[in-house]
N, C-alpha and C positions, 0 to 999 in steps of 0.2 A: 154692939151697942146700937140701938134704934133710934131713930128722930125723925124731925118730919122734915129738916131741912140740914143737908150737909154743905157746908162752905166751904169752900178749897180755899186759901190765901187768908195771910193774917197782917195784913196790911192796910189803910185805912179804905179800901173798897171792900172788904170783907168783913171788917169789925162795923163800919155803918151800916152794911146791909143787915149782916147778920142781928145787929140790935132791934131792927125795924120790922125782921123778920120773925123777931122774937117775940113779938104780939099777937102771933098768929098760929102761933105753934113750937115747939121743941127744937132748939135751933144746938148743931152741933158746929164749932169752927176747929179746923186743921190747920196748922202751923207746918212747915218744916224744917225752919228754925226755931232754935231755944228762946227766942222773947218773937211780941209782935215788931210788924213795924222795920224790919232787918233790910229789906232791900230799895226799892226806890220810896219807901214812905219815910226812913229813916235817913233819908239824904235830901230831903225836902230843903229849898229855900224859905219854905215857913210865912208868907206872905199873903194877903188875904186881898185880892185886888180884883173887887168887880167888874171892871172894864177888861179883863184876862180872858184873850178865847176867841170864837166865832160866836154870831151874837149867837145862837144856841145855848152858848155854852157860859154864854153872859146871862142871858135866862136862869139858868142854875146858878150861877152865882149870888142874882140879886133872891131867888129864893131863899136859899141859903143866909143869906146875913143877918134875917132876927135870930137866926139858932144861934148862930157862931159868938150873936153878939150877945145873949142871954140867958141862953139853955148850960143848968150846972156852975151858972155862974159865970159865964162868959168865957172863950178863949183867945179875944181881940185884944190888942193894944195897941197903941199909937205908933205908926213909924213913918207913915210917907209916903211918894213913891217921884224921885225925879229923872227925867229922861235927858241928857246931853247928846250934842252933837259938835260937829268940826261942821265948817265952812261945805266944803262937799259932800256932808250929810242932809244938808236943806227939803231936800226929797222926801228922805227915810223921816226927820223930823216934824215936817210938814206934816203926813200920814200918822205919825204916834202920837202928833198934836191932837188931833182929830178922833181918831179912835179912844185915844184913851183918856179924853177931857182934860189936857194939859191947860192947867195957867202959864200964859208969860213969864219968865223970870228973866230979868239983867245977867248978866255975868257977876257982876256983885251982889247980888242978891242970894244966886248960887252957891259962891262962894261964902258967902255969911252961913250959910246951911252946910256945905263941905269945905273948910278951908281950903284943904290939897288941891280943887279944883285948878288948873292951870288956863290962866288968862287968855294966853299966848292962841290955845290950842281948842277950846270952849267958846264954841260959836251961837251955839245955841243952848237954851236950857228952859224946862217948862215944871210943874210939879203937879201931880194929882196928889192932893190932902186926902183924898177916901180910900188911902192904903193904911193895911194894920199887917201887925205882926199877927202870926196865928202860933198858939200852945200846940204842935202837935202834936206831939206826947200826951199831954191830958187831953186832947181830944179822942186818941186812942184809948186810952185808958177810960174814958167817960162809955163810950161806944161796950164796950167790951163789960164794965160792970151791969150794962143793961141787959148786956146776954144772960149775965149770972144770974141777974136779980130777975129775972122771966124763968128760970129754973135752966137754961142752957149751960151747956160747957165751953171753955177754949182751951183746946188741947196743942200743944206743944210740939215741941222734937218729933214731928208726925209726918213722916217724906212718903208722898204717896207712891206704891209702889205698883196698882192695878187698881182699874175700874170696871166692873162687869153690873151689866143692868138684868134685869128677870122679872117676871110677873110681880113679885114683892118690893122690887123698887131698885134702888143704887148701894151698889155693894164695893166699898173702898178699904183697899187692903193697907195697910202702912205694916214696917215692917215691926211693929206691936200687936199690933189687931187688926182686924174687920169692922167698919165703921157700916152700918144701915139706913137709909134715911130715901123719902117718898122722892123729895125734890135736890137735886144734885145742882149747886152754885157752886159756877166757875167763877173767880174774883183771884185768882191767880197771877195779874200782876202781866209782866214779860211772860210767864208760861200759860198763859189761855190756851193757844193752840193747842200746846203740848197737852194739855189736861184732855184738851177736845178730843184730841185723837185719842188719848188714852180710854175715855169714854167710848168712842165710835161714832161722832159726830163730827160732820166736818169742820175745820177750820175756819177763820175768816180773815184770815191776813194780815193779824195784826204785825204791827212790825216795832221791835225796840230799839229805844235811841238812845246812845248815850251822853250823858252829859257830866261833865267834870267842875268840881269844886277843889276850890285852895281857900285854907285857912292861913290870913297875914297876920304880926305883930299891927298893933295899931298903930297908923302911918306916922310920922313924926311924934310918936305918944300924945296924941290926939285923944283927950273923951269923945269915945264916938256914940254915947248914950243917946244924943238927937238926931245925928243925922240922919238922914234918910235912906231906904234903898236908892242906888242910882245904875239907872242900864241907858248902856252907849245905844244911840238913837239904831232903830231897827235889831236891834236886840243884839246888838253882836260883842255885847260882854256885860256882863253888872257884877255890882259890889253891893253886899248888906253886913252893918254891923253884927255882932254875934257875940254877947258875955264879952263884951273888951276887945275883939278881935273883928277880922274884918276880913268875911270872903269874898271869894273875888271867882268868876268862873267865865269860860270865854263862850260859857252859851250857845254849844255847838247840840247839833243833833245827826249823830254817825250812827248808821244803823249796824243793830248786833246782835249775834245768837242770844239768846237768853243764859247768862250767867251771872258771879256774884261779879259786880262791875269794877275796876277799877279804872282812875284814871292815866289819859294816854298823856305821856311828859311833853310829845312835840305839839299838842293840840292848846294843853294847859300851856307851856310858855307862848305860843302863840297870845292865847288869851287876852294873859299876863300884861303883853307887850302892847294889846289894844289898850288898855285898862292903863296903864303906865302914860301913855301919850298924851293922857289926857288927866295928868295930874303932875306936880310938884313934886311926889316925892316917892324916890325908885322903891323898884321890892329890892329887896337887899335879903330876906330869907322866909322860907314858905316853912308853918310850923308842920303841916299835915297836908293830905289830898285824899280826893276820893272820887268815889266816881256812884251814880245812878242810870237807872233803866228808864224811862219814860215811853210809856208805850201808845200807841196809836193804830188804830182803826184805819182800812183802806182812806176813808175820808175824813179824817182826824176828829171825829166825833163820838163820842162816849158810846157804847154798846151797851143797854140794857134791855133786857127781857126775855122771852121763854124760845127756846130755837126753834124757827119755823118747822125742822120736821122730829124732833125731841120735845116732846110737849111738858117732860118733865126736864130737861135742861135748861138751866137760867142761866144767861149769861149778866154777867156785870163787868164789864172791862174797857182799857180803853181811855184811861183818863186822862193820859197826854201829858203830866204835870199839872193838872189841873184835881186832884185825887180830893186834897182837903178843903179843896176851895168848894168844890160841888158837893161834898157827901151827904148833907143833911138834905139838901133838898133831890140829889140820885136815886139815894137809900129809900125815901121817902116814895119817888117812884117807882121803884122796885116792890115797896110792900103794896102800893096801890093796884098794880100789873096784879101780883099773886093774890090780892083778896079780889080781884074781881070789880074794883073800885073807878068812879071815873078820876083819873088823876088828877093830883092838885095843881101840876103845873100845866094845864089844858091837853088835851087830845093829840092837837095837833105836832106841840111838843115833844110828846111820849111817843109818836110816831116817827120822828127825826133821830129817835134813841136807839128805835127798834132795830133787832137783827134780821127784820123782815127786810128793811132794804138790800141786806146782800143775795135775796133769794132771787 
């Protein structure tokens, strides 16, 4: 099969490129698992928080938010975003004040918004209102119809198993077929490198972290339909409601080969035990766990554009956790880069993104 552009990874850096990329030509995406979205896109905390990032990365966020907030009908919804602290977090909270436009809040105040909050142990508390929850799911799925409806495919159960390049362009074998296509996009997630090398192109170090989620009973049978997300000041744990329940993850980032992640039990009760200190009311039983990849760049900044000496390899990787927060306005730079366009989000920008700095 032929196209003009083959995308490795079906996860939301692959479905938004590929959509954007769909306007400019025949765009093919390769899965290799049975739905999108399987590995770290499908373990998302889901949260849409423009103050998220280095400010780079805050850049792409605030681009992004007329999409997220409009496009298809919207994928935002109201949730919050409040940071706590203890007495000897003053430091860490101080700085999350600051960065991430925190209001003041009382402890009572706090508490009105999360009961459970513990008095005793809740030093500090601030709230940024310009957090939403984000539709992941339909954002993939919104991504993904646009492939179709540009005449593209997304194909499935498709583990690639070789890459070979030639005067006619990028030839990827899965063990169904031979996929052909001019421009070969790595959007692969935790295995960029691996794709890389599989290409013949160097590496760039990216490195995967993992991160563990627990799914709780809602704490004292609390509606937890308002409350807000809440992360212990310097990030070293947060809780977001979810359909009635309430995760809770201790917000680590352990680095790891690329595989299907699960989570570690001493890291999670670790978590746990942060997240508990600073409420009223014990875990008493975890319905589920799981664990994500979040991958990063030597200098934890998004990787987009054509490899300095693969002038047909496109990288897109690198999102950090930040995958759905950036993709409309990433994608958007990525099809600006391949048509030759000056970028929407300035020059200077698209030059912080580049894989030219690793050269």
């Amino acid at each position: 099969m032929k196209t003009d552009f083959l995308v490795i990874g079906g996860g939301i850096a692959g479905v938004s490129v590929g959509a954007r990329l769909s306007h400019l030509g025949r765009v093919t995406l390769l899965e290799g698992e049975a739905g999108l979205g399987y590995h770290a896109s499908g373990r998302s905390a889901a949260l849409f928080d423009e103050c998220l990032g280095a400010p780079e990365v805050v850049a792409l966020n605030r681009a992004s938010h007329p999409y997220h907030a409009t496009e298809n009908g919207g994928v935002l919804s109201d949730r919050g975003l409040m940071v706590v602290g203890r007495t000897e977090d003053a430091a860490l909270f101080t700085a999350d004040r600051a960065h991430m436009r925190l209001t003041p809040l009382t402890v009572d105040e706090a508490r009105a918004m999360m009961p459970v909050l513990n008095p005793d142990t809740v030093a500090f508390a601030g709230l940024n209102e310009n957090a939403w929850d984000l539709d992941t799911d339909l954002l993939i799925q919104n991504f993904a119809r646009e492939i179709r409806a540009n005449g593209g495919t997304v194909q499935t159960r498709q583990q690639v198993q070789t890459i070979t390049r030639d005067a006619a362009g990028w030839q990827v074998q899965t063990g169904k077929e031979t996929f052909q296509g001019r421009v070969l996009v790595n959007a692969a997630g935790a295995w960029v490198d691996v794709v890389a090398r599989m290409a013949g192109v160097a590496p760039l170090g990216f490195t995967p972290m993992r991160r563990s989620m627990a799914r709780l009973p809602a704490p004292g049978g609390h509606d937890l339909n308002r409350w807000p997300m809440v992360v212990g000041a310097g990030e070293r744990w947060y809780c977001k409601p979810d359909a009635g329940k309430l995760l809770v993850s201790p917000a680590e980032e352990d680095p790891q080969d690329p595989h299907d992640a699960f989570a570690d039990d001493m890291i999670l009760a670790e978590g746990l035990a942060r997240y508990e200190e600073m409420v009223t009311e014990p875990v008493t039983r975890l319905e589920t766990s799981w664990a994500g990849l979040r991958t990063f760049a030597p200098d934890r900044l998004l990787v987009i554009g054509f490899d300095p000496a693969e002038s047909t390899f496109f990288w897109h990787a690198g999102q950090g956790g930040v995958g759905f927060q950036t993709a409309p306005a990433a994608s958007q730079l990525a099809a600006d880069i391949v048509a030759e366009r000056t970028p929407e989000i300035g020059a200077d920008l698209a030059r912080a993104f580049s894989p030219a700095r690793f050269a």
